[in-house]
C-alpha positions as CSV (number, residue, x, y, z in Angstrom):
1,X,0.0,0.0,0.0
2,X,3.2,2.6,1.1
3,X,4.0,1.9,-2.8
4,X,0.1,2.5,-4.2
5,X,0.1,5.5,-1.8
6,X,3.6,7.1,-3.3
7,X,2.3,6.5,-7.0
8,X,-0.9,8.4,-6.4
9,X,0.5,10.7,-4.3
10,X,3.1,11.7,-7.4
11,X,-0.1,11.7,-10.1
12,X,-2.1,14.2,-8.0
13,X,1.3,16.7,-7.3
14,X,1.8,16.2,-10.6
15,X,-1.5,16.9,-11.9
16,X,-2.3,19.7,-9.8
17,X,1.2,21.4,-11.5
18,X,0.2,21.0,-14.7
19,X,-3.4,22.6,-13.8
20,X,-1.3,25.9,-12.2
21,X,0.6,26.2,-14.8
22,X,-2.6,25.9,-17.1
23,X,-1.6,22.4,-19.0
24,X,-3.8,19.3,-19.0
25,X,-3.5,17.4,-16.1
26,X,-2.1,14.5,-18.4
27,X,1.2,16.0,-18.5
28,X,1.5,16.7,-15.0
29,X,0.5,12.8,-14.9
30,X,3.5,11.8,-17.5
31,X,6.0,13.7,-15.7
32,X,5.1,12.0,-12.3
33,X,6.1,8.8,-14.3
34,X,9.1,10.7,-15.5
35,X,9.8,11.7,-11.6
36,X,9.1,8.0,-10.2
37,X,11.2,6.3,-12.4
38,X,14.5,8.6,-11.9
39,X,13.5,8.6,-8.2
40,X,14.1,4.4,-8.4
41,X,10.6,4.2,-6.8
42,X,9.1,0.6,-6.1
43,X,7.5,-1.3,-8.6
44,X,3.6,-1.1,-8.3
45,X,3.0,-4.8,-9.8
46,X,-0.9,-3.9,-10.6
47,X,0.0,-0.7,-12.6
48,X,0.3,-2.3,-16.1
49,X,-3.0,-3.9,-15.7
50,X,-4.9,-1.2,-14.6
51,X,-3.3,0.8,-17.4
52,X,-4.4,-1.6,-19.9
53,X,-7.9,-2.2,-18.7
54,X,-8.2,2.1,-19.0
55,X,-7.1,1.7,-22.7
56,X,-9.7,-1.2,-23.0
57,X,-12.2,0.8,-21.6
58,X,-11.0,3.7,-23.8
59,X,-11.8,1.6,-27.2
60,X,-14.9,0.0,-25.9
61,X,-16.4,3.5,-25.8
62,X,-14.7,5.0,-28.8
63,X,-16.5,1.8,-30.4
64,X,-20.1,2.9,-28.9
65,X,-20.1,6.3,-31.0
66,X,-18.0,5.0,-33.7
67,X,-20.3,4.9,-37.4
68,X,-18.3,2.0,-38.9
69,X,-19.0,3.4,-42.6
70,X,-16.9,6.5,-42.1
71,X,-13.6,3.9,-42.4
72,X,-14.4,3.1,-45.7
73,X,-14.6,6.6,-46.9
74,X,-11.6,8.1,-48.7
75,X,-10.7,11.1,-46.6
76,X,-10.1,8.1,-44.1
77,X,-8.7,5.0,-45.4
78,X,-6.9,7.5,-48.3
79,X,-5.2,10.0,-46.1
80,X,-4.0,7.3,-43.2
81,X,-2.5,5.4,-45.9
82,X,-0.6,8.1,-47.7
83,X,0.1,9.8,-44.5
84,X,1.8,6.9,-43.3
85,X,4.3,6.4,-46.7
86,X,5.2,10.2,-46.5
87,X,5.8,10.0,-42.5
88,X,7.9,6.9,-42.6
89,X,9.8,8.6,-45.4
90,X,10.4,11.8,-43.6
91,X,11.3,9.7,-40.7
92,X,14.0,8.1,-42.7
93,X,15.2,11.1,-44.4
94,X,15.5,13.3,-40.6
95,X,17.1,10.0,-38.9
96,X,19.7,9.2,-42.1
97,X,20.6,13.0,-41.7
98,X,21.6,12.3,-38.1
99,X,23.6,9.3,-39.0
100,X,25.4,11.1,-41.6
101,X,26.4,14.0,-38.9
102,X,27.6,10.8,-36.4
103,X,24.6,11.1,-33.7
104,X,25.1,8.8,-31.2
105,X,22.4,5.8,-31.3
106,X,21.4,6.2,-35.4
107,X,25.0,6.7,-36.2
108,X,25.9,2.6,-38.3
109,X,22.1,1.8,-38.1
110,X,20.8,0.3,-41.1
111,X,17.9,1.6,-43.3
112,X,15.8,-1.3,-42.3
113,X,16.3,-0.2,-38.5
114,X,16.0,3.0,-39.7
115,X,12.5,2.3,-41.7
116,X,11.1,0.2,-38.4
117,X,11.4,3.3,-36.5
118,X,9.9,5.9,-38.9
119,X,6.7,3.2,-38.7
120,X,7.1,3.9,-35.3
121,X,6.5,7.2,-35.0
122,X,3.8,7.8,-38.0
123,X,1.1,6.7,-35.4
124,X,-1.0,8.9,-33.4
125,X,-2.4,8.1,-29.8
126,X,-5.5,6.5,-29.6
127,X,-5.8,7.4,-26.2
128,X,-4.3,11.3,-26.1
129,X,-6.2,12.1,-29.0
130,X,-9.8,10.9,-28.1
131,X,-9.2,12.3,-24.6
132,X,-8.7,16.0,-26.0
133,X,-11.6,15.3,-28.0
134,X,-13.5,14.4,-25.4
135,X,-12.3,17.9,-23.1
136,X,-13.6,19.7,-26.3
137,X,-16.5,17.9,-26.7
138,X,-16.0,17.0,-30.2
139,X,-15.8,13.2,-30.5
140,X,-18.5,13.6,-33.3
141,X,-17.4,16.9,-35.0
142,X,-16.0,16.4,-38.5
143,X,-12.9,16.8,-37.9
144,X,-13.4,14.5,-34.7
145,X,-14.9,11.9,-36.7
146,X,-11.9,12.0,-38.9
147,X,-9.6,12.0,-36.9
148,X,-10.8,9.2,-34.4
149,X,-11.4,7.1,-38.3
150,X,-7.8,7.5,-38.9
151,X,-6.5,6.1,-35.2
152,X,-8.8,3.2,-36.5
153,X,-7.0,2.7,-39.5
154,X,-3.8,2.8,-37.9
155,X,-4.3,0.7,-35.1
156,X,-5.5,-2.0,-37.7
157,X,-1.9,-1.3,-39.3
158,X,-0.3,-1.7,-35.9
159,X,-2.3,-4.9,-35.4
160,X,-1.0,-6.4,-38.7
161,X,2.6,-5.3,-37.8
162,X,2.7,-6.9,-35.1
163,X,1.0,-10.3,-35.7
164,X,3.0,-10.7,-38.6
165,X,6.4,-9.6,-36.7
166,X,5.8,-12.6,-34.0
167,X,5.5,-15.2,-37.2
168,X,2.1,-16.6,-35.3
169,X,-0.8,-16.6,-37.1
170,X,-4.6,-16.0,-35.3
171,X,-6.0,-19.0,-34.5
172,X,-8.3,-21.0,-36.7
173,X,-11.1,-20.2,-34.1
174,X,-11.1,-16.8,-35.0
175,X,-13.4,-17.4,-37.7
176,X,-16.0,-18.0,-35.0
177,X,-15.5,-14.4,-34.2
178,X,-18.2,-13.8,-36.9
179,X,-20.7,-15.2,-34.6
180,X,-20.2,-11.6,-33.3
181,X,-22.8,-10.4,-35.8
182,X,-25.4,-12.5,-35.2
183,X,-25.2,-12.4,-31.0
184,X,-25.1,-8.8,-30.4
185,X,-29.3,-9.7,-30.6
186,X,-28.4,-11.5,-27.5
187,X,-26.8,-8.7,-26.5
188,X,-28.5,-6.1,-26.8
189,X,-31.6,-7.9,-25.1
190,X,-29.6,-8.9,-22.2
191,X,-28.6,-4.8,-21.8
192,X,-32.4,-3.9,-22.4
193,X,-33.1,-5.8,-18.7
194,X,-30.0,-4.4,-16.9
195,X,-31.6,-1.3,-16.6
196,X,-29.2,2.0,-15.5
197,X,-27.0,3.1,-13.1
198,X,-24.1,0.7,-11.6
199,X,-25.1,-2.4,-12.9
200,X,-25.4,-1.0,-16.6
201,X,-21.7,-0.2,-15.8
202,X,-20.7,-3.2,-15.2
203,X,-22.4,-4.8,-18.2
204,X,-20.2,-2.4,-20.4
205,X,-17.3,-3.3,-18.4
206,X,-17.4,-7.2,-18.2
207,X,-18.4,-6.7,-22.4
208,X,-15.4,-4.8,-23.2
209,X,-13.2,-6.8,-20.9
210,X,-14.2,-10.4,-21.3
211,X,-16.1,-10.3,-25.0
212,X,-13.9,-7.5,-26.2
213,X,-10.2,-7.9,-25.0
214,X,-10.3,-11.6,-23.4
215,X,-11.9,-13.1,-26.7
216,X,-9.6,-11.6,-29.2
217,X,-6.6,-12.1,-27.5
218,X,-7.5,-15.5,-27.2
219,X,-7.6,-16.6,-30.9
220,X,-4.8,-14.5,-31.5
221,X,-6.1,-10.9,-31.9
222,X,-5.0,-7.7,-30.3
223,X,-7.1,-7.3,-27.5
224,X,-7.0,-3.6,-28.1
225,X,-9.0,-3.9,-31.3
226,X,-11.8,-6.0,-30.1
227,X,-12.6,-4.0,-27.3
228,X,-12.9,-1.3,-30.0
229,X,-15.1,-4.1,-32.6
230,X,-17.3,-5.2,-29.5
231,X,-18.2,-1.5,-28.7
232,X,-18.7,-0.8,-32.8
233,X,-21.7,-4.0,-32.4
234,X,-23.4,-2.2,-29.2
235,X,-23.3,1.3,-30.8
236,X,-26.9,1.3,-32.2
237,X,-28.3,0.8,-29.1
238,X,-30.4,3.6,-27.4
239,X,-28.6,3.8,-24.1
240,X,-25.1,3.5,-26.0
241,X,-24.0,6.9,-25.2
242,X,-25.3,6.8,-21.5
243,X,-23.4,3.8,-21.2
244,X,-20.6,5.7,-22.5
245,X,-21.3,8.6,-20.1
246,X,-21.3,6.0,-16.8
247,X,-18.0,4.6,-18.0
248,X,-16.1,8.2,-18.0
249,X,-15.0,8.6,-14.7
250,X,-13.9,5.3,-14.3
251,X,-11.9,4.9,-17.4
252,X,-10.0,8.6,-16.9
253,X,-8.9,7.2,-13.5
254,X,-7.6,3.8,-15.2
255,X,-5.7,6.2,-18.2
256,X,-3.8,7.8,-15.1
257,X,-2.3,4.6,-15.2
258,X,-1.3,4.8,-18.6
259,X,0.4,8.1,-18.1
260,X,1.9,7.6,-15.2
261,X,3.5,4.1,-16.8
262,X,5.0,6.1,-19.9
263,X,7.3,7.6,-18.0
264,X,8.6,4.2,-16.3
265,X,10.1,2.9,-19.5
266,X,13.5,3.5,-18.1
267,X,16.0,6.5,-16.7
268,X,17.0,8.3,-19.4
269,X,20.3,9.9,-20.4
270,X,21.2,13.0,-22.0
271,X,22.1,10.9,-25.7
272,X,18.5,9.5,-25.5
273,X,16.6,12.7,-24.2
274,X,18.3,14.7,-27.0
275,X,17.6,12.1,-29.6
276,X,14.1,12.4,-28.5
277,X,13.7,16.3,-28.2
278,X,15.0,16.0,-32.0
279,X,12.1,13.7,-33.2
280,X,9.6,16.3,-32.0
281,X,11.4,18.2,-35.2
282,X,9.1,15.8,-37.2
283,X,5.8,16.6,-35.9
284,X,5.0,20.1,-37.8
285,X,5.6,18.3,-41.1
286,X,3.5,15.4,-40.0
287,X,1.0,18.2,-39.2
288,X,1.7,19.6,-42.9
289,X,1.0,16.4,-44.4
290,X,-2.1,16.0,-43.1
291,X,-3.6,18.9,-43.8
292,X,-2.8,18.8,-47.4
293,X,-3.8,15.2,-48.0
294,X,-7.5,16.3,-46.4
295,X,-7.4,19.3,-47.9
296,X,-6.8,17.7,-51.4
297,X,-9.8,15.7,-50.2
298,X,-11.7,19.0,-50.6
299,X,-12.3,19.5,-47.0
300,X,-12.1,23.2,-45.8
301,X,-8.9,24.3,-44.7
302,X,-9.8,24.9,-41.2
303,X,-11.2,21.4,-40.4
304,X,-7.9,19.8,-42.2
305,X,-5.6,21.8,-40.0
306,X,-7.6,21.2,-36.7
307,X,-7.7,17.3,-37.3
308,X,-3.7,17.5,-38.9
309,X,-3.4,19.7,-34.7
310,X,-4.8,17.0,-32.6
311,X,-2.8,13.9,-34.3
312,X,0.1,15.8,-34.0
313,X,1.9,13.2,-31.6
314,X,3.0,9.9,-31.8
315,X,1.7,6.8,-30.3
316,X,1.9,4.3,-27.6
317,X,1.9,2.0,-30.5
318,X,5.0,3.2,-31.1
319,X,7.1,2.1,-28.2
320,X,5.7,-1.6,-28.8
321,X,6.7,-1.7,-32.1
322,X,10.4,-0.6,-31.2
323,X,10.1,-3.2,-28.2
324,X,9.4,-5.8,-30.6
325,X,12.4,-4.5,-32.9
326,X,14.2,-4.3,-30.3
327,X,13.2,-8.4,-29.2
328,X,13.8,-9.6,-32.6
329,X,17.4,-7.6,-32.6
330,X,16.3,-5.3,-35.6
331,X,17.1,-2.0,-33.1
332,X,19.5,-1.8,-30.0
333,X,17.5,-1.3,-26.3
334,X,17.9,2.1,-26.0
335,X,15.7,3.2,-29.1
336,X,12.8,1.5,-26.5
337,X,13.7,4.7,-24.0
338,X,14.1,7.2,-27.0
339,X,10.7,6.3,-28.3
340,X,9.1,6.3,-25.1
341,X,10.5,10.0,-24.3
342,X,9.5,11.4,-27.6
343,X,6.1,9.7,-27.0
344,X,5.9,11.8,-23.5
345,X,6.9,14.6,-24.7
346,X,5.1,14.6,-28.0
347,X,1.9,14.3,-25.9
348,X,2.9,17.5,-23.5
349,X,3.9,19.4,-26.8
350,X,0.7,18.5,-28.1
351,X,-1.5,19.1,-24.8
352,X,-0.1,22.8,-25.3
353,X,-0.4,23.2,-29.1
354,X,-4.0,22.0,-28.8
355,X,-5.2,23.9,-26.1
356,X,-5.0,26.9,-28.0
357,X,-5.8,24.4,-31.8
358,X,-9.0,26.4,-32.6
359,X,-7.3,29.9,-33.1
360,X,-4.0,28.0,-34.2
361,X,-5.8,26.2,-36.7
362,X,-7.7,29.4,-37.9
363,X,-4.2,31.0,-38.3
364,X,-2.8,28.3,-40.2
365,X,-5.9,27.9,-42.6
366,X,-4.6,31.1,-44.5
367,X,-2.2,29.0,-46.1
368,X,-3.5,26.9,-48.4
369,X,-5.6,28.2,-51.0
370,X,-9.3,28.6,-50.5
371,X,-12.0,27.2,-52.2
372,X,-16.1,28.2,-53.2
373,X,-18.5,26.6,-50.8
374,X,-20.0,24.4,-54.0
375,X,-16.6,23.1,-54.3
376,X,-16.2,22.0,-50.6
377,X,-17.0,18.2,-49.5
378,X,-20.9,18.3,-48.3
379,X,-19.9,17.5,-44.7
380,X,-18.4,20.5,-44.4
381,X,-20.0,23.2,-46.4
382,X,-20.9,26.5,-44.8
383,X,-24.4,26.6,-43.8
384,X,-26.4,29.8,-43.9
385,X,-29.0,30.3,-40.5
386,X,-31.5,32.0,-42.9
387,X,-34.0,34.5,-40.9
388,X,-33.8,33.3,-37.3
389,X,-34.5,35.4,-34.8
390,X,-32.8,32.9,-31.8
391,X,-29.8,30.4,-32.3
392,X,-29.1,27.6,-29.6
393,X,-26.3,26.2,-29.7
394,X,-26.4,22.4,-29.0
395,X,-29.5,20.5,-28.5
396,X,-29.5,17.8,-26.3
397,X,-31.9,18.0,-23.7
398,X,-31.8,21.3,-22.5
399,X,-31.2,22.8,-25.7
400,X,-34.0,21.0,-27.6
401,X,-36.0,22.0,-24.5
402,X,-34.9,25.9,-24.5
403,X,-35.5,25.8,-28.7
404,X,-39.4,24.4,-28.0
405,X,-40.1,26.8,-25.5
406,X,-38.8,29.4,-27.5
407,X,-40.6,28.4,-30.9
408,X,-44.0,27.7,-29.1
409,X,-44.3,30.1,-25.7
410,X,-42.2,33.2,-27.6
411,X,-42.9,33.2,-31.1
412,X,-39.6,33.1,-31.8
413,X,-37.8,31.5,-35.4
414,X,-35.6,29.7,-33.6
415,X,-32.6,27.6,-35.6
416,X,-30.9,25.0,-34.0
417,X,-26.7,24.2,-34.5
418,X,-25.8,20.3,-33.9
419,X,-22.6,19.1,-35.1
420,X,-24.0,15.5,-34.3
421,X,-25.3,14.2,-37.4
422,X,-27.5,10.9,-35.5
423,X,-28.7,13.9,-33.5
424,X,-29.6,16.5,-36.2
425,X,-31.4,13.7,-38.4
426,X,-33.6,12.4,-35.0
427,X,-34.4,16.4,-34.1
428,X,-35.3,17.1,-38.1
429,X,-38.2,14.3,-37.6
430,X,-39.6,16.0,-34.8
431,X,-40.2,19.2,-36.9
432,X,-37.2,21.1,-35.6
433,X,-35.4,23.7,-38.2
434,X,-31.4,22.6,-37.3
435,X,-28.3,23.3,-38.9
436,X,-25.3,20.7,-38.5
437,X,-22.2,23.0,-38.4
438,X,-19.2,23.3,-35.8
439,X,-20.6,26.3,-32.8
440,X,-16.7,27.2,-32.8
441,X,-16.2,27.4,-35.8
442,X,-15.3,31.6,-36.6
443,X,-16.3,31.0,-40.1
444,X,-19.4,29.9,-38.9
445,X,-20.2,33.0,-36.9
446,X,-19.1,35.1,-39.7
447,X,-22.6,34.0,-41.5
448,X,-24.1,33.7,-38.3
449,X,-23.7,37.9,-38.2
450,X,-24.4,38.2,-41.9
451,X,-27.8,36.9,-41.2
452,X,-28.2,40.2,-39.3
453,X,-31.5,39.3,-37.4
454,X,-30.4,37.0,-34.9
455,X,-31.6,38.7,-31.5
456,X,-30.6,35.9,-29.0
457,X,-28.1,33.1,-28.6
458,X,-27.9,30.1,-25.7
459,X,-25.3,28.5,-25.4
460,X,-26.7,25.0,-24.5
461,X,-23.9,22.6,-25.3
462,X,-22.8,20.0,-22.6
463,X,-19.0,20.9,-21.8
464,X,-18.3,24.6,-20.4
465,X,-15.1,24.7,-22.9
466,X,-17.4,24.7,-25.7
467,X,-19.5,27.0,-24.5
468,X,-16.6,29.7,-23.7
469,X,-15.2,29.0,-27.2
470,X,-18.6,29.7,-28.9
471,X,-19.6,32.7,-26.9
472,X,-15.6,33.9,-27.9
473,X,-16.5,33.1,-31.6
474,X,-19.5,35.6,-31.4
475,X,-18.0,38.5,-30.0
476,X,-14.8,38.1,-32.7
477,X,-18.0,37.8,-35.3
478,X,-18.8,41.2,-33.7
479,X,-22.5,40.0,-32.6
480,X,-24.4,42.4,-31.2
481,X,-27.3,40.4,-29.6
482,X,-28.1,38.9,-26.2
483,X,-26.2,35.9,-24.7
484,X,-27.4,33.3,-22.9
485,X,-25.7,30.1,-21.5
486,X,-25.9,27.0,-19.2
487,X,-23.3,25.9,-17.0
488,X,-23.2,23.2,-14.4
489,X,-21.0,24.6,-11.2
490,X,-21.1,27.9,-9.4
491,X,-17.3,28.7,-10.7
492,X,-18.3,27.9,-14.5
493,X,-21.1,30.5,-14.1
494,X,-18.9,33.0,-13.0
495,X,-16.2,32.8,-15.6
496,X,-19.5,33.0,-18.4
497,X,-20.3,36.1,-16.8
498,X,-16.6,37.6,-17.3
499,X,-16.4,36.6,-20.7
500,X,-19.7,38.6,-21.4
501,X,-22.5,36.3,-21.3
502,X,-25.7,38.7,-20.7
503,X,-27.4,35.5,-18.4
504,X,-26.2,32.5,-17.4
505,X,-28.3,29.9,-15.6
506,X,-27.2,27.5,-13.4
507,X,-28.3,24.1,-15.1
508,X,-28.9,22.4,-11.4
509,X,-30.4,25.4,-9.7
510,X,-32.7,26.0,-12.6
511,X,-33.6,22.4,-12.6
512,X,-34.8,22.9,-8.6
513,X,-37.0,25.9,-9.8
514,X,-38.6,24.2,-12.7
515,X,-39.4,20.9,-10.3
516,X,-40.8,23.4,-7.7
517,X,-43.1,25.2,-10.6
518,X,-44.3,21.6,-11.6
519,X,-45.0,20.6,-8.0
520,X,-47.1,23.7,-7.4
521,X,-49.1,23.0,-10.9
522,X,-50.2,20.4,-9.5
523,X,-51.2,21.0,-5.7
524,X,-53.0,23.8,-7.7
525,X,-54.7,21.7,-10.0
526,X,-55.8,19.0,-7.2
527,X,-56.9,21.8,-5.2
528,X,-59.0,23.3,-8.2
529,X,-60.4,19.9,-8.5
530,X,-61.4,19.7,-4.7
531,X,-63.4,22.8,-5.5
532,X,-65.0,21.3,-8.1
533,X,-65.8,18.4,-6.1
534,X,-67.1,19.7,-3.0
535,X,-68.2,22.3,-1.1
536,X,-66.1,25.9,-0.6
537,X,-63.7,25.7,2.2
538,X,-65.6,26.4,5.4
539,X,-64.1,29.1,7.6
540,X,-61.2,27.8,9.9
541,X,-60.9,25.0,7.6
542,X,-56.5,24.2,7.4
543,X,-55.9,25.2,3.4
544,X,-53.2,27.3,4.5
545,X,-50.5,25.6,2.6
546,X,-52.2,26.2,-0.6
547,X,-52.4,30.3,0.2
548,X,-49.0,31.2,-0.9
549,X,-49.6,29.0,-4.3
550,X,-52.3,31.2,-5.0
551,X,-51.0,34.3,-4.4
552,X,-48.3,33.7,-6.7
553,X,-50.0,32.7,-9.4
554,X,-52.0,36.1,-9.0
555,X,-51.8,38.5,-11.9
556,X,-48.9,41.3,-11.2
């Protein structure tokens, strides 16, 4: 326990630094790795598996919003595959560079070593990436989608690599793995009885772990990518995303782990931390080449350049595939601990870059040419908001219910913006007039203000970052209307009220109003009934608790 309590200990300093300094916590979690492996702390026997069961958990619920036909369009399957021929090469061409200057490790390596770790490091993180998608809320943006299809496609690269670099093929009884298809019925009508809460929880987790990961591995599979196929089968269920939603806070605890263990890959030296420092050199054209390639697939130079920003990193994939180089004597040891630092400290370059990737990628848009809306790819064509009086911004429940009450209690012409396309199609059939587009999007809110008669905007999306980056995208648009926005805790409602919001409404304290309104509705309405039932109330007879119901609802 003295060891558990030192590890945990080291994650939470480390964490809270990062938060001071105003970095994700992750890197505050990757340098407590750092910290505890120079320190020689004790081995914490348990850490690799909790680590791996986080990633598990990761996939499972990248499966459960994953559309499985996006992988087999050609801004996905197209870009990850040139992407990775024009990495490796770059790879090759920055390490033989080294070599020829006499830099210690790459210095007599030969171009097949060379080549292995170029493949190395033209993977992104599954798990970095998703989880600053999930802080921006924008698993199921455009870019998010594309971006989460390419880790897809890569991880099935990494898969292939590495069963064929072991010479053992999957087992015959993988075949029976088909019967997949077929028993997610069984499934689904075993999670239709579960019901919610804890026990829904543990239905996911037992799935992912035991169905996903313990089934693949055993005919020979990656675990990794049947945790991701198994949550891909339960994805068209109706409680898929509140299964992912219940699954949150346990997997971010489990990927604290998985940060923490990066940095326990061994001490490094100043050779191998230079060497690594060096590799980040790559990134930017790794950024540059994606970028082009989706811009070339006629996608707008903003979305290319956000999803090029947030697979700017390399992979945990990465350091396996050097281990196994390194096993089969392809690569000396060390290139195991040069791997794994440029892997840490790709992800705290990254973690920076991408907190500020919505302005950076708005910068960097300017250059590569611009093309006419007709000639964009229909996904991501402008959209114009037409003659609404009142935009809200992200309808899940409280937005759908603030756009309804708006429409039929105000008169308003209210349009709705949804980047979720499932949710925009489902919200169209109920009669409501939405728009998919991106709410930070500034090109967005440049037509937004064009429209010229928009009066109100809520901001109703789920996370408070997206909310402070759309209400930042109006006033840059120059909008001169009102502002109004949700937020969850007391200190997120403050910070709306800096940035300029005209009302903010405090989603849980509103909630408390609303149920107290409700409950009153209906003492009033049984009480109107007991008038109509029987006689008036007699003098002295105890309706007191229904007096200051009725004076409220007394005309002003």
């Amino acid at each position: 326990m003295a060891a558990a309590a030192l590890y945990l200990g080291a994650a939470l300093a480390g964490g809270l630094v990062a938060v001071l300094l105003r970095l994700p916590p992750l890197v505050g979690f990757l340098a407590a790795g750092f910290a505890l492996g120079a320190a020689g702390a004790p081995e914490l026997p348990y850490l690799e598996p909790v680590a791996e069961l986080g990633v598990v958990l990761l996939l499972f619920a990248i499966g459960l919003k994953l559309d499985v036909r996006t992988l087999l369009r050609r801004e996905i399957w197209l870009t990850t595959a040139v992407h990775m021929v024009v990495s490796v090469a770059l790879a090759v061409g920055f390490l033989g560079l080294l070599a020829v200057l006499g830099t210690g490790l790459v210095a007599g390596e030969s171009f097949r070593a060379l080549a292995l770790v170029g493949f190395a490091l033209s993977f992104s993180s599954t798990v970095f990436v998703v989880k600053v998608l999930d802080d921006r809320s924008d698993t199921t943006s455009l870019y998010g989608r594309i971006a989460v299809g390419v880790l897809v496609m890569q991880d099935v690269a990494a898969v292939v690599f590495l069963s064929l670099s072991s010479g053992d093929a999957p087992s015959p009884w993988a075949f029976a793995l088909l019967l997949l298809l077929p028993g997610r019925w069984v499934l689904h009508r075993i999670w239709d009885r579960v019901g919610h809460g804890e026990l829904q929880a543990l239905f996911g987790v037992v799935v992912a772990v035991v169905l996903g990961y313990g089934l693949f591995e055993w005919v020979g599979i990656d675990g990794d990518v049947g945790a991701l196929v198994v949550g891909v089968l339960l994805a068209s269920h109706p409680q898929a995303g509140e299964l992912s939603r219940s699954l949150m806070t346990f997997k971010d605890l489990m990927l604290v782990a998985f940060f923490v263990q990066i940095g326990l890959h061994g001490t490094p030296h100043a050779l191998e931390a230079g060497l690594a420092l060096l590799l980040l050199l790559l990134l930017p054209f790794q950024v540059a080449a994606y970028a082009v390639m989706l811009w070339l697939m006629r996608l707008r130079r903003r979305t290319s350049f956000l999803a090029g920003l947030v697979l700017s990193n390399y992979s945990e994939f990465g350091i396996i595939v050097v281990a196994v180089g390194a096993s089969t004597g392809l690569l000396d040891d060390q290139w195991v601990v040069v791997v794994s630092l440029a892997v840490a400290f790709s992800f705290g370059l990254s973690a920076i870059v991408n907190r500020r990737g919505v302005e950076l990628a708005s910068r960097l848009s300017r250059l590569l040419p611009a093309r006419d809306s007709d000639r964009l790819h229909p996904d991501d064509r402008l959209v114009d908001i037409g003659a609404a009086d009142a935009l809200v911004l992200g309808l899940g429940r409280v937005g759908a219910a603030t756009y309804a009450r708006l429409r039929d209690e105000y008169g308003l012409n209210v349009v709705g913006v949804e980047h979720d396309r499932t949710r925009v199609a489902a919200l169209e059939d109920e009669g409501f007039d939405v728009v998919r587009a991106d709410a930070t999007d500034l090109e967005f809110w440049n037509r937004v203000q064009r429209a010229g008669r928009v009066k109100v905007a809520v901001l109703a999306m789920p996370f408070h970052n997206a909310n402070l980056i759309a209400l930042a995208r109006l006033q840059a648009a120059g909008f001169t209307g009102r502002v109004a926005a949700v937020a969850r805790y007391d200190d997120d409602v403050s910070e709306l009220q800096r940035h300029g919001a005209d009302a903010v409404f405090h989603l849980y304290g509103s909630a408390g109003f609303a149920l107290a309104d409700h409950a009153a509705d209906v003492l009033l309405r049984e009480h109107d009934g007991a008038h109509k039932r029987h006689r008036p109330a007699a003098p002295g007879e105890d309706l007191d608790v229904l007096q200051p119901l009725d004076r409220r609802t007394e005309p002003a």
